[in-house]
Steps between C-alpha positions, in 0.01 A plus 500: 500500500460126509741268617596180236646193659856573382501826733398304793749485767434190713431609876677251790228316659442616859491214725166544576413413117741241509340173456251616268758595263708217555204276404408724209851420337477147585178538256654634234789282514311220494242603194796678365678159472170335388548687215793396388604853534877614674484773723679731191216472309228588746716802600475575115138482452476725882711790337755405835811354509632140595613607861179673542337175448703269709403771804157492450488134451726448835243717658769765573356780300172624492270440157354870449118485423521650146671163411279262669272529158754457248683226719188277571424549135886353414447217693145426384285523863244710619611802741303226796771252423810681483444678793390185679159593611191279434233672280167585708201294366230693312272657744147300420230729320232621783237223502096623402447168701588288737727225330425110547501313799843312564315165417408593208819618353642202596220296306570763229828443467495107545210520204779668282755279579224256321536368142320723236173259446507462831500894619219502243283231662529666859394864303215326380395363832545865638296639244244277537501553874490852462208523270291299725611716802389845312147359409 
């Protein structure tokens, strides 16, 4: 049988967990009150009640899991940000090649820092430079 929010009984946090969860609340106090919202109304929109709320914002209860969805939803951040953990950067695709030399991406990148007509005058050069290289 699945569990709503409103059957959710909220665990003490075992010292162990403490800090974690007493930084969690501190997040959703603070977006919480970005919001413009009280802590009734969150407790609403959670299916928990006011008290419930205060405990899990003061860190002293425990957030089950099944809410972290619907409560990061609520408050309007990713799962990442209302648990406090910083998103892992796209893993790269797997290179056919080896990529450019660290010079070159620097000119590369200093060429698009470049005005428009003058990106186009160094891609002309290039192209010029190139053809004469392949005959």
């Amino acid at each position: 049988m699945l569990t709503t929010p409103s059957q959710l009984i909220p665990e003490p946090v075992a010292v162990t967990d403490k800090a974690f969860y007493k930084q969690l609340g501190q997040r959703i106090a603070e977006r919480r009150k970005a919001l413009g919202m009280n802590q009734t109304q969150l407790a609403d929109l959670l299916g928990v009640a006011q008290q419930t709320m205060a405990h899990y914002e003061g860190g002293v209860a425990r957030v089950a899991v099944a809410m972290l969805p619907i409560l990061s939803d609520a408050l309007g951040l990713s799962l990442e940000e209302l648990i406090g953990v910083q998103p892992k950067k796209a893993a790269r695709p797997a290179a056919k090649k080896r990529g450019p030399a660290p010079r070159i991406q620097q000119q590369l990148e200093a060429v698009a820092a470049l005005p428009r007509s003058k990106q186009r005058l160094v891609s002309q050069v290039l192209d010029s430079m190139l053809a004469q290289t392949s005959r």
